[in-house]
C-alpha positions in Angstrom: 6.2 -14.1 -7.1 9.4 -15.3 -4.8 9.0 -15.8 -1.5 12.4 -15.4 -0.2 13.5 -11.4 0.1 16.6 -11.6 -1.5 14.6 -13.1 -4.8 11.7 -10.7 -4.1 14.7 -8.2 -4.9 16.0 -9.4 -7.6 12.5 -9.7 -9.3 12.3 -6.2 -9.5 15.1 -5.7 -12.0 12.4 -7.4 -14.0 9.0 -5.5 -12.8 8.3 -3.4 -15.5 4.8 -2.8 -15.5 2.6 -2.0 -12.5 1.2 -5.2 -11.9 4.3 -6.7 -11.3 5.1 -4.0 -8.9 2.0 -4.3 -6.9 3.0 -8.1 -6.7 6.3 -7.4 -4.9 4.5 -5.0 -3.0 1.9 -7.4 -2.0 4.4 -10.3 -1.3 6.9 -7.9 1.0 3.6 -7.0 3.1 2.9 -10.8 3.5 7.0 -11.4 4.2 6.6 -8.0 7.1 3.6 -10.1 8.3 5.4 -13.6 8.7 8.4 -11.5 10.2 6.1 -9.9 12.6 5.1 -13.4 13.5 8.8 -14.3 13.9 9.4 -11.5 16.1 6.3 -12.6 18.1 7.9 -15.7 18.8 10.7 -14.3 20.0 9.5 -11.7 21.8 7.4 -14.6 23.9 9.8 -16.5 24.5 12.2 -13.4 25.7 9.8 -13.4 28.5 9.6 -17.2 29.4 13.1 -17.1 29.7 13.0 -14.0 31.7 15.5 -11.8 29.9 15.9 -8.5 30.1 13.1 -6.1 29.7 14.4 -4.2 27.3 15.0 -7.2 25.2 11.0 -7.9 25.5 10.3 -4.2 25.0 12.5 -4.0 21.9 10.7 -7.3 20.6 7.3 -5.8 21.1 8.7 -2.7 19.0 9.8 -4.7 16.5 6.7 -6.5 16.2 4.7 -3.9 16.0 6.7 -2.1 13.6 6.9 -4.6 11.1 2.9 -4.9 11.3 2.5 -1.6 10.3 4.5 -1.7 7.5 2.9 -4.3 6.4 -0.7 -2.4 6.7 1.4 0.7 5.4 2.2 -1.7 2.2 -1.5 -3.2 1.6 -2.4 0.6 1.5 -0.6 2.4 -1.0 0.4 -1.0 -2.9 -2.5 -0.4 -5.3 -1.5 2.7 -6.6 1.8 1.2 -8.2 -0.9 -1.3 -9.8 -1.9 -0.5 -13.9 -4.7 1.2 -14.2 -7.7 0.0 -15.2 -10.3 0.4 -18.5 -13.5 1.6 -17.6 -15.8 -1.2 -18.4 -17.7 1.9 -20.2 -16.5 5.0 -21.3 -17.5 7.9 -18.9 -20.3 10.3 -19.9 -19.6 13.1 -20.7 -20.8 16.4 -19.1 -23.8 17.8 -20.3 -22.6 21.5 -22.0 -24.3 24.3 -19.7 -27.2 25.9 -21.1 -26.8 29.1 -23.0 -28.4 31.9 -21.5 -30.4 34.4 -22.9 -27.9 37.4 -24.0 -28.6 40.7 -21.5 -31.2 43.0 -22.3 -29.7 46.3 -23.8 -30.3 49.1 -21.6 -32.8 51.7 -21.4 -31.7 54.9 -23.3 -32.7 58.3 -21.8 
């Protein structure tokens, strides 16, 4: 899989299959993680240099954002992933038991 974004888009002209989806999934969570770093950085040294608040606050946003899209991604990445054979087929259910027809009733 790319790393850069822009090739990370261009790869999924060519992700067919589910597995290859799940990849750029995977690799755009990791990419929102060293962003999130990125943004750390910044929003660091925003402080040390004593800008603004609301260039810090923003930062922090930002951050925190990009984390959680990158938690959103590892969570519902696997669903766009192929699905998998059983190693064994399932068993199937065992067919209720028949029950004894009713009784006719009494006559009078």
């Amino acid at each position: 899989m790319p790393t850069a974004l822009d090739e990370l888009l261009q790869s999924l002209a060519t992700a067919r299959d589910g597995d290859q989806q799940h990849a750029v999934l995977a690799q755009l969570a990791e990419q929102l993680r060293n962003a999130a770093e990125i943004l750390q950085w910044a929003r660091n040294n925003a402080h040390w240099r004593q800008l603004p608040a609301p260039t810090w606050e923003w930062l922090r946003t930002a951050t925190d954002t990009a984390r959680d899209l990158a938690d959103g991604l590892d969570e519902v990445g696997p669903a766009f992933a192929s699905p998998r054979a059983p190693a064994t087929a399932p068993v199937p259910p065992a067919p209720a038991a028949a029950r004894p027809a009713p009784a006719p009733a009494p006559r009078r």
